[in-house]
C-alpha positions in Angstrom: 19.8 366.5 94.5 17.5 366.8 98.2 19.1 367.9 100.9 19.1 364.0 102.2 20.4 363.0 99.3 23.5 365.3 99.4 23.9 364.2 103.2 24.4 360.9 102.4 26.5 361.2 99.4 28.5 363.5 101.5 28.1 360.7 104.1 29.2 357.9 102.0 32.3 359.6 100.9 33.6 360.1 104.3 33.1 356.7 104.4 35.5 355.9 101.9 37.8 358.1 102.5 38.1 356.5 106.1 38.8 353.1 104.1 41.2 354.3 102.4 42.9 355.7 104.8 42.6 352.8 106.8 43.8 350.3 104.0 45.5 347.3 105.1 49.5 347.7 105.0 51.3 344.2 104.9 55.4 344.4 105.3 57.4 342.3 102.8 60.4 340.5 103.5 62.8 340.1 100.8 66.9 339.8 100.0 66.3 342.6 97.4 69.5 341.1 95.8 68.2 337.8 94.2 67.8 338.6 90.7 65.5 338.2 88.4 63.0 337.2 91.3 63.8 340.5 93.8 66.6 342.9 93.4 67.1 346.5 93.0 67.6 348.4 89.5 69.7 351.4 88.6 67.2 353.7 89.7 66.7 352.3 92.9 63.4 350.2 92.4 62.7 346.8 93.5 61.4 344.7 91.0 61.7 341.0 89.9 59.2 337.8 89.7 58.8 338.2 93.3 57.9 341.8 93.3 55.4 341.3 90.5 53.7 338.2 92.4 53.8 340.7 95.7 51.8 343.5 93.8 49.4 341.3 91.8 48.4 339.7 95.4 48.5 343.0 97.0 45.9 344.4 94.2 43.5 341.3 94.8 43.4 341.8 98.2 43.0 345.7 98.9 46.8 345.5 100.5 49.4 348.1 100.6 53.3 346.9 100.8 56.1 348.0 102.8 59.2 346.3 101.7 62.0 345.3 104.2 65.0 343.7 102.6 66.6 340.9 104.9 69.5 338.4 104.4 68.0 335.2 103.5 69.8 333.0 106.8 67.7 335.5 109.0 64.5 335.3 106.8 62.4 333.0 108.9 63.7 334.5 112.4 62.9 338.1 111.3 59.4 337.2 109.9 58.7 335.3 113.6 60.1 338.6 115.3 57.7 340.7 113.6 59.6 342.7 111.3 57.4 341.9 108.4 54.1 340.3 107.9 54.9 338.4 104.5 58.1 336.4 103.0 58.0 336.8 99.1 61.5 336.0 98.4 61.2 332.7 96.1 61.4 330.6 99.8 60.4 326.9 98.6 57.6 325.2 100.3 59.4 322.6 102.8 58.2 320.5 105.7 61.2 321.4 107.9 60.0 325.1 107.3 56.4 324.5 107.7 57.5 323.5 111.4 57.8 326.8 112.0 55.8 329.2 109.3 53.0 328.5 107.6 53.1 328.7 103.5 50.4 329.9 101.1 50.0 327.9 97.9 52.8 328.0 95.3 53.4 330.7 92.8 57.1 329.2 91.4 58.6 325.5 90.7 61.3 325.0 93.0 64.3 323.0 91.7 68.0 323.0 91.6 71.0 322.3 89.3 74.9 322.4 89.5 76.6 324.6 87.3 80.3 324.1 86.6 83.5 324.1 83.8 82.2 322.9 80.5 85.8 320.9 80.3 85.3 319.4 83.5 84.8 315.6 82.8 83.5 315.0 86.8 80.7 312.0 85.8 78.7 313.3 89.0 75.3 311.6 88.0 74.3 308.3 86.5 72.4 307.4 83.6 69.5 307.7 85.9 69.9 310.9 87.6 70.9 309.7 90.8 74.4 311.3 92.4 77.1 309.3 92.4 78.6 309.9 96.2 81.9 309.1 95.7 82.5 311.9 92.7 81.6 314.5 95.0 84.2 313.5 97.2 86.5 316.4 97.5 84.9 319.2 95.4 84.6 322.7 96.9 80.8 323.5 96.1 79.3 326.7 96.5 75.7 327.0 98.3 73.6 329.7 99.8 73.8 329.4 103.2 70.2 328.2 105.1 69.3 327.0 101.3 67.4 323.8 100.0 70.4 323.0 98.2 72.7 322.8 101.1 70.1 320.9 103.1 70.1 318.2 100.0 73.7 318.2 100.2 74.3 317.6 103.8 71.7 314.8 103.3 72.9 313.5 99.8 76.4 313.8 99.6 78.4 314.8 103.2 81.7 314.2 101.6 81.5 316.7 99.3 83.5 320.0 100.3 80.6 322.7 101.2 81.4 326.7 101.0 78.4 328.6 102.4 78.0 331.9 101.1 75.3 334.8 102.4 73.6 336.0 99.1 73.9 334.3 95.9 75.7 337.3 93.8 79.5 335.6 95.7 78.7 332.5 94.2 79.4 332.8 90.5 82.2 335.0 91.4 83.8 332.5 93.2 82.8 330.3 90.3 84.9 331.9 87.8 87.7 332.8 90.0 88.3 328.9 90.8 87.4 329.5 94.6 84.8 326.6 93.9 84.6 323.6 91.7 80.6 323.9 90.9 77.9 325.7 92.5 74.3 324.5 93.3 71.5 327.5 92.4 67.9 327.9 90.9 68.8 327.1 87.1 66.5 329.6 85.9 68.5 332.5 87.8 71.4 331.1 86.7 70.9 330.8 83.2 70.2 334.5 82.8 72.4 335.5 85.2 75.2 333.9 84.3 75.1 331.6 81.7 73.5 333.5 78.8 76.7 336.0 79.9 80.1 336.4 78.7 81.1 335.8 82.6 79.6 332.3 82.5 81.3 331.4 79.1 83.1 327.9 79.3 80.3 327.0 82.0 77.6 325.0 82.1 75.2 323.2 83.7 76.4 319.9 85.2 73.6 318.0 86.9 69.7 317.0 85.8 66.6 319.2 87.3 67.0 318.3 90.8 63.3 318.7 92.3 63.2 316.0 95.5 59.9 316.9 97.2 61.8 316.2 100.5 64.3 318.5 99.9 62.8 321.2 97.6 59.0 321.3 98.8 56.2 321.7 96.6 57.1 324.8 95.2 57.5 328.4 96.2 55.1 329.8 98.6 54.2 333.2 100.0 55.8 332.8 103.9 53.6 334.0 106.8 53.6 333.7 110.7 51.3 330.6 112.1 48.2 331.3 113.1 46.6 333.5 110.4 44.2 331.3 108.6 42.1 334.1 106.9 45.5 335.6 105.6 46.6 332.6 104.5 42.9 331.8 102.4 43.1 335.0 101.0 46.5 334.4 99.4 45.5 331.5 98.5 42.2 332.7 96.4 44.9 335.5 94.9 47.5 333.4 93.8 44.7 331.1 92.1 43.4 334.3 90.8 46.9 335.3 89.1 47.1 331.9 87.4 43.8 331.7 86.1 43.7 334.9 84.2 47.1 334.3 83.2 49.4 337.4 85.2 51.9 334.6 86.9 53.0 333.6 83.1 52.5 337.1 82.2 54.9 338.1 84.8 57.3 335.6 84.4 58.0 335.6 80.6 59.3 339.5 81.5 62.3 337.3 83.0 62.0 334.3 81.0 61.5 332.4 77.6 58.9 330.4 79.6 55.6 330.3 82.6 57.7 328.7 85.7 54.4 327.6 87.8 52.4 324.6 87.2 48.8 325.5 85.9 46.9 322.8 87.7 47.7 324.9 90.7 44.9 327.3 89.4 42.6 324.0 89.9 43.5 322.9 93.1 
């Protein structure tokens, strides 16, 4: 190798050791407690469907991540106060939120269900999957507090009895200890948290899908402050990425029997 040669090899490798260094670092806000989507295991490590979607973006994009875990009613504020860059905490897609954060496109469906007593004979829903107001009236239902679901209930049915919770872990205990009559969570959660468990025994779930576009959004996006439209692309072309070569169903049937995105997205 010439002498120029070697000075410019040497030259080039300063050059991307100053990259490196220099990497972009995004913070991540998450609850950390949400299993299967972000929680901690026994050792200490996040992981989770939202942790995998985190790191498969991150890797597309040349992106370190800092986690930060946050209570989910303080989510949005904290994000808008600069404590993190990034939500990835399985936050649906909604127009009251996209007043004040912008979204990239969905990674996750985003729907709800009711989960209750098996014995319960309640006859909440008719035959066409429409809630029937007046049952409601009087049941103690369990929601996480600043949640889609108890946005569609304060909409849907105001007479029903509403216990707000911070964190969705306190709901099925409440559940089991009668504290509540039904509770109103992601069904996908639930049914491997709870009912595929010998604590959700003698439960079940109680209501259709519930996936109202007004109430539920689009899906589940990546949150990020307003303003950032090259941020934003890039997730965008990552998340399309993940679907396409098939890592968001990869990732998600580590957690489940089934892909829970929509594969058009990878068209759009």
């Amino acid at each position: 190798m010439t002498t120029v040669n070697k000075l410019l090899a040497a030259a080039f490798a300063v050059i991307a050791l100053g990259t490196s260094a220099s990497a972009e670092k995004l913070r991540v806000g998450m609850e950390c407690t949400y299993a299967p989507f972000n929680y901690r295991t026994d050792a200490g490590e996040l992981a989770g469907y939202d942790v995998d979607v985190a790191k498969g973006v991150a890797e597309i994009i040349g992106a370190e991540l800092e986690y930060v875990c946050q209570q989910w009613d303080g989510m949005i504020p904290a994000l808008l106060a600069n404590k993190f860059d990034l939500i990835v905490a399985s936050m649906s897609i909604t127009e009251s939120r996209l007043e004040k954060i912008d979204f990239s496109s969905p990674y996750r469906d985003s729907v709800g269900r009711i989960v209750g007593k098996s014995d319960q004979d309640l006859n909440l829903f008719d035959p066409s999957g429409n809630p029937i107001p007046e049952n409601f009236a009087g049941l103690r239902i369990g929601l996480e507090r600043a949640s889609t679901y108890e946005s569609w209930f304060n909409a849907k049915l105001p007479d029903a009895e509403i216990v707000l919770y911070d964190g969705s872990e306190p709901l099925y205990l409440d559940l089991v200890n009668g504290r509540v009559d039904a509770i109103m969570t992601n069904p996908m959660k639930a049914h491997l948290r709870f009912l595929a468990t010998d604590e959700g025994s003698g439960f079940e779930f109680i209501s259709p899908a519930i996936s109202e576009v007004e109430f539920f959004g689009t899906g589940v996006g990546i949150g990020l402050r307003q303003g950032q439209p090259e941020l934003k692309a890039r997730l965008d072309g990552a998340i399309k990425q993940l679907i396409n070569d098939g890592k968001l169903t990869e990732y998600a049937l580590k957690y489940f029997p089934f892909p829970i995105h929509n594969e058009e997205w990878g068209d759009s």
